[in-house]
Every structure is written in structure tokens, then in C-alpha cells.
N, C-alpha and C positions, 0 to 999 in steps of 0.2 A: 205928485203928478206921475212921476216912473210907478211908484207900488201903484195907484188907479190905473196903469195903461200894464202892468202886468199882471193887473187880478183881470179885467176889462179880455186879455187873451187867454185867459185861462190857466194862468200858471197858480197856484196856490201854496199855503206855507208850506204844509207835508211834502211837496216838490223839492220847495230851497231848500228845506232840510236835509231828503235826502241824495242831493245833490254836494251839500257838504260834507255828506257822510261818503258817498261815493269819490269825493275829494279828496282827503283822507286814506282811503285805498288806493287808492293811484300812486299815490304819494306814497305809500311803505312801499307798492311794488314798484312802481320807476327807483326807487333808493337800492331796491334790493337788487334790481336788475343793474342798475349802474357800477354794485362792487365788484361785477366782471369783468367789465369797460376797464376800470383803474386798474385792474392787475395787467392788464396789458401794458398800461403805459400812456394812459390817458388820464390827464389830472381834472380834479376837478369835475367829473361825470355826474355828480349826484344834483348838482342845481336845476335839473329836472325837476326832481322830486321837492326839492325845496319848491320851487315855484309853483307846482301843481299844490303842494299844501298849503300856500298861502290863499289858495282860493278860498279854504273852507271859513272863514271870519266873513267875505264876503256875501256866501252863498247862506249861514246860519244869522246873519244880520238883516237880507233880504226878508227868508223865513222870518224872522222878530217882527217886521217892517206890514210883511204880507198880516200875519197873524192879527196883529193888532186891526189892521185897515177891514180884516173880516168879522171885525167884532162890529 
């Protein structure tokens, strides 16, 4: 029911893809950007990036989900 109401607006697999891929980037640059923050003296700054990477299994599972439903 969600993949027919997000093929139905027009999102398709090559989208979630790369959206997971753009996930992924986010996630090295928030981690890389965050070992600035911790030298200051802030602990802990990279759970950024950890959260923004866990997107990417949802967004390449979506892609799996769409691909399939366009077959």
C-alpha cells in the first residue's frame, strides 16, 4: 500500500537509491564535520552522522520495494 501511494506520486526506485546514496554522504561529511566540535570539548558530536547513515538501509530497501512493484 505505501510503495503503490509512492510510485502513484511519482517517486521511483532510481530516486530511493539515490537517496541512500546521498545518505551516505551526509553521513561521512556530518562525521567529518563533527571531529571539530569534539576537539573543542564536546563529546559525543558524531551521532549526527551515525543517524543520518542509518537512513541509507531504509531509503535502498524503499528502492528494492519500488523496483520490484515497477516490474
Amino acid at each position: 500500500m505505501i510503495v503503490k501511494r509512492l510510485h502513484e506520486s511519482g517517486i521511483r526506485a532510481e530516486h530511493a537509491y539515490a537517496a541512500g546514496f546521498v545518505s551516505i554522504g551526509m553521513s561521512v561529511i556530518t562525521w567529518c564535520a563533527s571531529l571539530s566540535v569534539e576537539k573543542k570539548g564536546e563529546e559525543r558530536a558524531d551521532r549526527l552522522g551515525i543517524f543520518v547513515g542509518e537512513w541509507a538501509p531504509t531509503f535502498f530497501a524503499l528502492g528494492l520495494a519500488l523496483s520490484t512493484y515497477e516490474k
